[in-house]
NUDOPA-694281 format. One record per residue (C-alpha): z, x, y. Coordinates in steps of 0.1 Angstrom, whole numbers, plus 5000, padded with zeros to 4 digits. Layout:
BEGIN
ZXY
...
This chain:
BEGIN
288231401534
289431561568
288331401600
285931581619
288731661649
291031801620
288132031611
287332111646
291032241653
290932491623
288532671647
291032961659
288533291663
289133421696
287033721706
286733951679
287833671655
291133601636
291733351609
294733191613
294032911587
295132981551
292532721534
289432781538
287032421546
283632371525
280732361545
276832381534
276232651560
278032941582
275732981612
276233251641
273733211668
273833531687
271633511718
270833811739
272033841777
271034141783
269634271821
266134331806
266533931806
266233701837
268433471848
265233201845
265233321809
268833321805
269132931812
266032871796
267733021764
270832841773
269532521778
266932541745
270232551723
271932271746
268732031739
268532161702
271932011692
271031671710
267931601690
268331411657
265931651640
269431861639
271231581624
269131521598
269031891586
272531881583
272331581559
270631751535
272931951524
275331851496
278231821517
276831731552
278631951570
277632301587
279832521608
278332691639
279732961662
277433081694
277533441703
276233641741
275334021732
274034341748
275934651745
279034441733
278834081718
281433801730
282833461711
281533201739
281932881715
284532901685
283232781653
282532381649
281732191625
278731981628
278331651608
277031341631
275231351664
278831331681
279931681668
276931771677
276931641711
280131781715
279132151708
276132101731
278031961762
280632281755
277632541755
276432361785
279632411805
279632811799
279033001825
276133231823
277033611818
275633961816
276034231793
274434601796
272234741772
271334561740
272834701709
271634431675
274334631653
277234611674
276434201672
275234201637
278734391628
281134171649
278633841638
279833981599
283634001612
283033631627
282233531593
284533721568
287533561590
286033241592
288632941584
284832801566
283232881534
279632841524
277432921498
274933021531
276033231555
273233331584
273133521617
270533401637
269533671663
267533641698
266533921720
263434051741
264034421730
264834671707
268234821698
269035101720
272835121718
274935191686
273935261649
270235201644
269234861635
268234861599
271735061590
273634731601
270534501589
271034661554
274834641553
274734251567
272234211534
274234381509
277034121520
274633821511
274333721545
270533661561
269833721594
267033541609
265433681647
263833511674
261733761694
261633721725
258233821743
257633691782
257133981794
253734041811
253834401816
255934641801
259034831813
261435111800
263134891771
260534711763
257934691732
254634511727
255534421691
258734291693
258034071665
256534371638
259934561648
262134231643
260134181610
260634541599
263634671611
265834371619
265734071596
266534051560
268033841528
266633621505
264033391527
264433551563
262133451588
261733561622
259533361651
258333471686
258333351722
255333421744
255533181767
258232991784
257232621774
257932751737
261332801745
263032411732
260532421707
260732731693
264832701690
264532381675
262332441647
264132731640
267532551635
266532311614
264432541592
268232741589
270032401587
267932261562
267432571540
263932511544
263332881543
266533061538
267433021502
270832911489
272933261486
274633081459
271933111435
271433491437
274233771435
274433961466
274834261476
272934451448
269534481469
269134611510
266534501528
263834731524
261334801559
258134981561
258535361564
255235341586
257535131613
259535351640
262635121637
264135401665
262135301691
264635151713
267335471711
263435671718
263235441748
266335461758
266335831756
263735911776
265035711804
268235871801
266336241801
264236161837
């Protein structure tokens, strides 16, 4: 079997993601965690988001997800998105609490950035490029999504949540929801439009933040859920891409470009 650091150097996806490996490695799982940086988001929030990831991947709770699987082994790449979406850790496999350890002390070191507007296509299309030129394959491939609004820039949500579907990949959300009053690109039920016009695949879940102490433990029960497979079944038993994710007709999933165009029109 290859050593961890031999796996670890196949990582070569800089940016916008180029494999430069010609065999792909077996893993259990291909996770992107794409977390939202956004201005509508404060810089409290931004390291509270930042550090609930860093204490995730210290916990053994982590660990022991990843031994589930049948070959112990998951690959994990960690994504900042508004408008745009940027690379900020390559992908790295995690197998033991020292991989593990390794990716969290990495994250931790980043330096915290901001990015205008929040577009969830433009990061659910370059998470799908971040995966199709992976050097890993899996027979579960997720993009796990955080954010405290709705999409406002690009193609409208469900267009890209369907096409990220039809590929077999899930996509997960975390909806973020501190805020006590609202503003111009915000919504009260950021989870419904998460729920309806964001997530989608076979066991897609999405959870909500309402307060600040939920931050670590929020994050970490919604890894290992992913990790484990607990509730995001194993595309490998199902043939993709013959069913989009449906939403309810009832839902505005335009909301956010309605939001955004109003402000814009003042």
């Amino acid at each position: 079997m290859k050593s961890r650091w031999t796996l670890l150097a196949a990582s070569y996806l800089i940016g916008a993601g180029t494999a430069v490996t010609q065999d792909a490695v077996a893993v259990d799982l291909q996770l992107v965690l794409a977390v939202d940086v956004s201005y509508s988001i404060g810089l409290d929030e931004l390291r509270l988001q930042r550090a609930g990831y860093v204490e995730a991947f210290l916990r053994p709770e982590i660990i022991s997800a990843v031994r589930t699987g049948p070959l112990g082994r998951i690959a994990v790449t960690y994504v900042e998105w508004g408008g745009k979406a940027v690379q900020v850790l390559p992908w790295t496999v995690i197998e033991d609490s020292e991989s593990a350890a390794h990716f969290a002390e990495a994250l931790r070191r980043q330096p915290v950035r901001r990015i205008s507007f929040t577009s969830i296509s433009n990061v659910l299309a370059f998470a799908r490029r971040l995966i199709r030129t992976s050097p890993y394959r899996a027979g579960r491939r997720v993009i796990d999504v955080s954010g405290d609004g709705p999409n406002n820039a690009g193609v409208p949500a469900p267009v890209a949540r369907n096409n990220t579907v039809a590929q077999g990949i899930v996509i997960d959300g975390l909806a973020i929801m501190l805020k006590s009053a609202p503003d111009s690109a915000s919504i009260p039920d950021l989870d419904a439009y998460y729920k309806e016009c964001v997530i989608g695949g076979e066991g897609a879940f999405v959870m909500k933040v309402s307060e600040a102490s939920q931050f670590s433990a929020a994050i970490l029960a919604k890894l290992t859920a992913e990790i484990s497979g607990l509730k995001v079944s194993d595309m490998r038993q199902h043939r993709p891409g013959l069913r989009p994710a449906a939403y309810a007709q009832s839902y505005n999933c335009f909301i956010g470009e309605e939001l955004q165009e109003r402000s814009i029109g003042r």
